[in-house]
VOGU-3710 file (C-alpha; in Angstrom, 3 decimals, decimal comma):
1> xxxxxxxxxx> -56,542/-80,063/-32,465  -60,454/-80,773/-33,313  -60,850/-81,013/-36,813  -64,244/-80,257/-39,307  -63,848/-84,665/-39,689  -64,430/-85,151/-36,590  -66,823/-82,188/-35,177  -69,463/-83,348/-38,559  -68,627/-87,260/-37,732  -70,117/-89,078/-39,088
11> xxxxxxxxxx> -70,955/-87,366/-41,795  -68,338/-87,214/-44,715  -66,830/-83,065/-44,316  -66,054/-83,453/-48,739  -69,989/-84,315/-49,385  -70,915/-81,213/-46,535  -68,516/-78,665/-48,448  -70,070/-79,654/-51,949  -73,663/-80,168/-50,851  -74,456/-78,456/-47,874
21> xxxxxxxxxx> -72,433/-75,577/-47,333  -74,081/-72,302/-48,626  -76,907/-74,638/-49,589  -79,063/-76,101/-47,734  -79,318/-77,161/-44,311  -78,402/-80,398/-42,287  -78,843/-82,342/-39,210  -76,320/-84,401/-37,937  -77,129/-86,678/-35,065  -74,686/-87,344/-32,357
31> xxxxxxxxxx> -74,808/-91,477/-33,042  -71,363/-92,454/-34,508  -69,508/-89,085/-32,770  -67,406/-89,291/-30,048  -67,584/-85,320/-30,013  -66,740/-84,378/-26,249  -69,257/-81,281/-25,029  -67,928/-77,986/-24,748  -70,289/-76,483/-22,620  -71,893/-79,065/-19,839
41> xxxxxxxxxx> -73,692/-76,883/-17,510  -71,131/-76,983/-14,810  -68,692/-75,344/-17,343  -71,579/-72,763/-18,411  -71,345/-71,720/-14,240  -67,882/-71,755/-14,448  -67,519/-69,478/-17,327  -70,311/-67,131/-16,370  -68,810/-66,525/-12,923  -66,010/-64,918/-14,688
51> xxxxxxxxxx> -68,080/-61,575/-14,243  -65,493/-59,063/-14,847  -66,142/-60,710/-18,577  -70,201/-60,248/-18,475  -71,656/-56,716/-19,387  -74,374/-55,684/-21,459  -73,080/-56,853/-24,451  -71,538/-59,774/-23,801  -74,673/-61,153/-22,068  -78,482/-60,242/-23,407
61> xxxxxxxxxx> -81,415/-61,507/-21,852  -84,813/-62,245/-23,424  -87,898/-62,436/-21,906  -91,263/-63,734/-23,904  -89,188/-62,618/-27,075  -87,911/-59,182/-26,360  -84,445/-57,751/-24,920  -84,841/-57,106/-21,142  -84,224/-53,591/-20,531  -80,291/-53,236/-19,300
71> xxxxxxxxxx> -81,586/-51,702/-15,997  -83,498/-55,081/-15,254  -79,945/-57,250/-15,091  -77,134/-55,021/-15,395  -75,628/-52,986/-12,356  -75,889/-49,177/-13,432  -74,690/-47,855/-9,684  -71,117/-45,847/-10,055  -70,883/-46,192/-13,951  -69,055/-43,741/-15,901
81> xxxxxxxxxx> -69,979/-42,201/-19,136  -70,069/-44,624/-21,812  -68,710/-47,678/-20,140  -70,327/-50,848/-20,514  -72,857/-51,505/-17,877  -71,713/-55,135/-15,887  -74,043/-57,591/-15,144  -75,594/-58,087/-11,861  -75,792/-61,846/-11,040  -78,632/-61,777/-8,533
91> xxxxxxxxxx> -80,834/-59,535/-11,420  -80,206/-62,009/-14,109  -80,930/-65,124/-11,811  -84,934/-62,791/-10,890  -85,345/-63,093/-15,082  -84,158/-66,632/-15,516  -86,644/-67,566/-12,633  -89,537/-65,942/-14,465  -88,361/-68,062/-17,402  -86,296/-65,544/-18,910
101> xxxxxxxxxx> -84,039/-67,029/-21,385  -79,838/-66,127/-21,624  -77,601/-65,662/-24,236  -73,986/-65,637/-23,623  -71,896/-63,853/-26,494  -68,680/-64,129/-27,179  -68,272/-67,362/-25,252  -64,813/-68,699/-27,201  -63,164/-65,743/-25,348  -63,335/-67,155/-22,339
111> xxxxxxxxxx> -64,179/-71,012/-22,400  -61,452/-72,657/-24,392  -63,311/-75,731/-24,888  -65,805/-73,632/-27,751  -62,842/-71,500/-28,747  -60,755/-74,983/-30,497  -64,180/-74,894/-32,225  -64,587/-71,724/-33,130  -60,564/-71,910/-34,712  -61,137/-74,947/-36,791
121> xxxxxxxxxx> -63,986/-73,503/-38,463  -61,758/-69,940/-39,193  -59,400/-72,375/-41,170  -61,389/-74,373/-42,780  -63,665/-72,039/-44,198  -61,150/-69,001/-44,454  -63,628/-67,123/-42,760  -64,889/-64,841/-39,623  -66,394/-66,938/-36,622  -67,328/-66,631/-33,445
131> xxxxxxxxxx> -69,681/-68,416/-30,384  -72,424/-67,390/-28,677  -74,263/-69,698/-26,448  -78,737/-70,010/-25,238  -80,025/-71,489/-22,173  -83,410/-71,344/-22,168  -86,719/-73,454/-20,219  -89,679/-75,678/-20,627  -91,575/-74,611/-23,545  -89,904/-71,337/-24,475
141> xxxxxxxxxx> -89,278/-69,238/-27,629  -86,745/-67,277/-27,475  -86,583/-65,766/-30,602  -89,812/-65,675/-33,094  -89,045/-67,074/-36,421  -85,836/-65,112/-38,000  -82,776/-65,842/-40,334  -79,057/-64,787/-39,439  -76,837/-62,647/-41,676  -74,463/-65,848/-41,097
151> xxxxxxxxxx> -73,968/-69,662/-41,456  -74,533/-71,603/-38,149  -73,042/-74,871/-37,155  -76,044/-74,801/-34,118  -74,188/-77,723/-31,301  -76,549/-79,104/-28,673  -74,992/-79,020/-25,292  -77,773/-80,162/-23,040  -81,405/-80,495/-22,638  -83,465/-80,636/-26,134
161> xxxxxxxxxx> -84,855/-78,025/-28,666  -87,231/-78,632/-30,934  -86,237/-76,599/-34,235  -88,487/-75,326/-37,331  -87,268/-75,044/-40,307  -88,450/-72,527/-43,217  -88,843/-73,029/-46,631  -87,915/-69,555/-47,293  -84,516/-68,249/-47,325  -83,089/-64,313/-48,025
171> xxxxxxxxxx> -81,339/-63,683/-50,309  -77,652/-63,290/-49,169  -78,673/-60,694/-46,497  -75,875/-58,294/-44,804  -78,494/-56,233/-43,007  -80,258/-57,290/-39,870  -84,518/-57,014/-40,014  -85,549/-54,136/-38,197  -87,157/-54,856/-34,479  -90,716/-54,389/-33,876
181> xxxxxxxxxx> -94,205/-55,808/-34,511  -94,450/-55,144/-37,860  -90,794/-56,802/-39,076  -92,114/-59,979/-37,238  -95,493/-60,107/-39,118  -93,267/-60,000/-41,932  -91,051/-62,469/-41,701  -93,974/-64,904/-40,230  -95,909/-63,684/-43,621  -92,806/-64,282/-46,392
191> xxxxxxxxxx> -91,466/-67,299/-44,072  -93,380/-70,115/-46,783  -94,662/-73,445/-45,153  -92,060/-75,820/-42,546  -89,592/-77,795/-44,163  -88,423/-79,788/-41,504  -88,783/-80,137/-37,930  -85,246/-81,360/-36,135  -85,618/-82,510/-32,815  -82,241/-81,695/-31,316
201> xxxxxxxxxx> -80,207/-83,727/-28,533  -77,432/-83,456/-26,817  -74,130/-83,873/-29,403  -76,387/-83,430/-31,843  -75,540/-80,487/-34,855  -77,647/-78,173/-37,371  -76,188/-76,293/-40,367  -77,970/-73,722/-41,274  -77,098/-71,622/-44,353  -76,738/-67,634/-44,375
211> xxxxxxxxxx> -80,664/-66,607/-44,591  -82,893/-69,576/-44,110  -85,577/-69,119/-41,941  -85,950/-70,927/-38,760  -87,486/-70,676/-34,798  -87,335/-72,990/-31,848  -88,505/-73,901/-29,041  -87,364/-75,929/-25,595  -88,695/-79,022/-24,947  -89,490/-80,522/-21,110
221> xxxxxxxxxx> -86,221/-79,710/-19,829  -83,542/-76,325/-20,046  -81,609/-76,590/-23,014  -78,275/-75,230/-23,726  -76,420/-75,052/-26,999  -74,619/-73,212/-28,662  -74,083/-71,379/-32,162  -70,726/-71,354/-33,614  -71,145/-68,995/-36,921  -69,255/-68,424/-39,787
231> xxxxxxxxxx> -68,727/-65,209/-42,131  -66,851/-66,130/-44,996  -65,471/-62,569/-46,800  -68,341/-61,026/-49,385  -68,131/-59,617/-53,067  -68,712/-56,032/-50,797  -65,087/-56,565/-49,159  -63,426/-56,469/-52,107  -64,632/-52,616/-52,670  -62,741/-51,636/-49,511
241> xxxxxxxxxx> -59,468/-53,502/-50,643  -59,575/-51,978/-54,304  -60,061/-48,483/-53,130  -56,808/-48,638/-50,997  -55,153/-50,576/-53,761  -56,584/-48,219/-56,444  -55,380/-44,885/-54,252  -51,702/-45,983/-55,308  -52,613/-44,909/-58,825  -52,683/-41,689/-60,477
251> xxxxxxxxxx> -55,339/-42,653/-62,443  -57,862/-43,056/-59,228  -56,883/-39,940/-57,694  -57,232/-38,032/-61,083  -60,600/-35,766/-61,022  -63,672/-36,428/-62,246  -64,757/-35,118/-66,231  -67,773/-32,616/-65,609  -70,941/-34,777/-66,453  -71,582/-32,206/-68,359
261> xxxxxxxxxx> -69,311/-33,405/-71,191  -70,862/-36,910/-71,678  -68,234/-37,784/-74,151  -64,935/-36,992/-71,617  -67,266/-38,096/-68,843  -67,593/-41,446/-70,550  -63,931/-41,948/-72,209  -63,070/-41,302/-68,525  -65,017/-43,707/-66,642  -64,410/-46,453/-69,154
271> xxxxxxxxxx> -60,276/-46,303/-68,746  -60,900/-46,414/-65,027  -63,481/-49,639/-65,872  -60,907/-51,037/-67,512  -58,022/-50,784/-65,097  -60,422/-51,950/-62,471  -60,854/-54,902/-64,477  -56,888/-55,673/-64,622  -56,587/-55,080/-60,799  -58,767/-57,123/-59,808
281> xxxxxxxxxx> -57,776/-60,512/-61,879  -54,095/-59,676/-61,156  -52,273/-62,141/-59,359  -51,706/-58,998/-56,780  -54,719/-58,637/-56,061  -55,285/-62,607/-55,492  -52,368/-62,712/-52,696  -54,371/-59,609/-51,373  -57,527/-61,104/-51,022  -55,867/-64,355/-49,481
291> xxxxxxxxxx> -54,632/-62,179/-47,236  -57,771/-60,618/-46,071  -59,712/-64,354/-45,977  -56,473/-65,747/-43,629  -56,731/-62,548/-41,568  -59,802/-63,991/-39,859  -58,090/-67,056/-38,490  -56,929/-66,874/-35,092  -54,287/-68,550/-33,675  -53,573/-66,970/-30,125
301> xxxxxxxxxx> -49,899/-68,352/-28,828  -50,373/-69,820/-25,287  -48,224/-70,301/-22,450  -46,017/-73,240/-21,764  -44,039/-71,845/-18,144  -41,765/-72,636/-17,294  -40,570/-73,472/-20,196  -39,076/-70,121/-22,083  -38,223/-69,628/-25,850  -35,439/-67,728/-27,003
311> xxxxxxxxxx> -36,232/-64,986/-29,114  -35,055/-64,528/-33,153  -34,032/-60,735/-33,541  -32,614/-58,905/-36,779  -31,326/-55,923/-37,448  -31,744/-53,541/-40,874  -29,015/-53,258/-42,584  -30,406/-51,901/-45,553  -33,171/-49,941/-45,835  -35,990/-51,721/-48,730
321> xxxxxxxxxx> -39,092/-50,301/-51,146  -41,934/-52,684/-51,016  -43,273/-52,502/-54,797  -46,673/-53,636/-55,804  -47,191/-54,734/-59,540  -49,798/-56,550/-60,910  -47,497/-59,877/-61,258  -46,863/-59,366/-57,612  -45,365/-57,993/-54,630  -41,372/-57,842/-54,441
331> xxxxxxxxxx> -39,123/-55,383/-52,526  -36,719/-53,363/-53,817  -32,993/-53,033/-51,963  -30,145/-50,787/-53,864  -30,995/-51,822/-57,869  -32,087/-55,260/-56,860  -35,740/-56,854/-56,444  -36,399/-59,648/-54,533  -40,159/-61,249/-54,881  -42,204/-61,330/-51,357
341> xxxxxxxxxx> -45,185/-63,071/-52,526  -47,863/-62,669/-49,681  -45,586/-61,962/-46,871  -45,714/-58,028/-48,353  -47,422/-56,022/-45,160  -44,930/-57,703/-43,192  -41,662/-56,966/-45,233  -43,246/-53,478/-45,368  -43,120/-52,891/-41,669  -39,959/-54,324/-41,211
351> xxxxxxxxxx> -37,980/-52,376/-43,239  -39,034/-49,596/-41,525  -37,389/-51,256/-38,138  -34,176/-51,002/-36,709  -34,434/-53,862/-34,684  -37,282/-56,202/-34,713  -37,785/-59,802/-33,512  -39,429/-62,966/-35,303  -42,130/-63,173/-32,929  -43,186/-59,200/-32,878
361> xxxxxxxxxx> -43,387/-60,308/-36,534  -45,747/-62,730/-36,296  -47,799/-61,265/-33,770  -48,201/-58,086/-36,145  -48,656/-60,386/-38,967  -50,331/-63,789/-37,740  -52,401/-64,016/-41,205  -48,915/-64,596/-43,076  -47,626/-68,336/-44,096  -44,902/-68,948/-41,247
371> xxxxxxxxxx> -42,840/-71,277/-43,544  -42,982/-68,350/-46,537  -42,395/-65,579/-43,914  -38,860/-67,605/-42,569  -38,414/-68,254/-46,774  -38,273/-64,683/-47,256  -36,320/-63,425/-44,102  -33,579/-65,699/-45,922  -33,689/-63,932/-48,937  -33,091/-60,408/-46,992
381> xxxxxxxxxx> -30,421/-61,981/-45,469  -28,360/-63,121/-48,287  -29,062/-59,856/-50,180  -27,549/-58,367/-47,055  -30,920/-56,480/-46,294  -31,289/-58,014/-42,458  -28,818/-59,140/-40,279  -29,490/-61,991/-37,764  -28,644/-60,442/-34,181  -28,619/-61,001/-30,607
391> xx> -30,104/-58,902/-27,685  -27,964/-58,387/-25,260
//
């Protein structure tokens, strides 16, 4: 399992989390890094012969800075109504030989060389991630100067890219710039003067924060690298959690005062302030949001035939309340509670089973603690609310 120690070797991963991260970017040089490569170019043909994979989203082409048209590398012959256009080998190879450059999205779902990558960093930094990966030639752009709406861990596969980096930086943007002529001017106009200039090689990494501005540009041979990006959760997510958790309250679903009546209006708005206030610093509402953060971390179960595991099932004995208060989550079985902690969307949907096993469980639930999940299937049982069982 690849760990953030030894993917930012040598540099120390403590001094990157409190210096770098969200901060300010760095360059890592592959001296000291016994980091193996993830995508050689043999492995890029490999992976992009897997064309039942490649359609016009999971593979965008860019010629002198603009998306080729889908018609110009995508087969559109027999294609139904809103399907996914697939990509046409021989088309893409006509761009790439003009000097076309490739970007491969969504790479960690099929090379799993990027996707051990792409997992660490959804642990580490209890956040979204995901890998896309750029060939491009001798001397080209790709992209004009730009930010992302994420942090990039940018990984050198082969070749060299020289990259510039902005002084400026946005300011924690979620929305992308608008294409066109006139967003580009823009961004060349606010971008302030170079801060650095990062000559990248082969093992080599850049962190880039969310919203610093940055271009590059191939050197004398292709390059390939590729982004692995990070989305840690925003202050905006926590809207969409509160108004489900809110919804459980009469208070929420109560109507509005007419605006008309300042004084109701007001008296109104400031109870609901205030309860907003007590939901949100409850230790429910933590255990929610760790929840949500955990939910991004992927941890697909693979295959070991012909080896075969034996499958845990239970059956419901009795049938449970799950009962949110602002101490916590517990469930409630006959006139007894019994505290759930985080495990709480998971007890919910089992006690609405008859039979269930330990792995459905997980798989419907793969953001809860396994330990604390097996901790509180022992409580049920010994309150007599599961019942360990066998299929037969």
């Amino acid at each position: 399992m690849t760990t953030l120690a030894e993917f930012l070797a040598p540099f120390d991963p403590v001094a990157f989390k409190n210096d770098y991260y969200g901060k300010k970017p760095l360059h890592i040089a592959a001296r000291g890094r016994a980091l193996a490569n993830p995508l050689p170019w043999q492995r890029l043909n490999e992976i992009l012969d897997l064309t039942s994979f490649w359609n016009e989203d999971t593979l965008k082409v860019f010629y002198q800075n603009r998306l080729a048209l889908r018609e110009n590398y995508c087969d559109l012959s027999d294609l139904a109504p809103g399907a996914k256009a697939p990509v046409d080998p021989r088309k893409v190879k006509v761009l790439l030989g003009f000097g076309a450059s490739l970007v491969a999205n969504q790479i960690q779902r099929v090379c799993p060389e990027v996707a051990a990558f792409v997992h660490m960093l959804q642990r580490e930094f209890a956040c979204a991630s995901g890998a896309n990966a750029y060939c491009s030639f001798q001397g080209v752009q790709a992209f004009n100067t730009h930010y992302d709406l994420h942090d990039v861990f940018a990984l050198q596969a082969e070749g060299e890219k020289l990259w510039r980096i902005y002084e400026a930086r946005a300011d924690n943007p979620t929305v992308p710039t608008p294409p066109g002529d006139e967003a580009e001017k823009w961004l060349i106009a606010s971008r302030g003067k170079v801060m650095a200039e990062v000559l990248m090689k082969p093992g080599d990494i850049l962190y880039l924060p969310r919203g610093q501005y940055h271009d590059a540009i191939t050197g004398a041979e292709a390059s390939l690298h590729v982004t692995l990006w990070v989305k840690p959760a925003t202050g905006l997510s926590l809207l969409k959690l509160l108004e489900t958790t809110a919804a459980s309250e009469s208070l929420f679903r109560a109507d509005l005062p007419d605006a008309r009546d300042p004084a109701a209006l007001g008296a109104h708005l400031a109870r609901l302030s205030q309860r907003l206030g007590e939901l949100m610093t409850s230790p429910s509402f933590a255990l929610e949001i760790g929840n949500h953060q955990r939910s991004f971390a992927t941890s697909p179960a693979s295959f070991e035939l012909p080896a075969r595991q034996r499958a845990q099932y239970f059956s419901t004995a009795k049938r449970g309340e799950v009962v949110r208060r602002d101490a916590g989550f517990s469930v409630q079985i006959d006139r007894s509670q019994i505290d759930i902690g985080a495990t709480y969307p998971a007890v919910g949907w089992l006690m609405q089973q008859r039979l269930f096993s330990f792995d459905d469980l997980r798989s419907r639930f793969p953001f809860v603690d396994d330990t604390e999940l097996r901790a509180v299937l022992q409580r049920l049982v010994d309150a007599g609310a599961i019942v360990e069982t066998e299929m037969r």
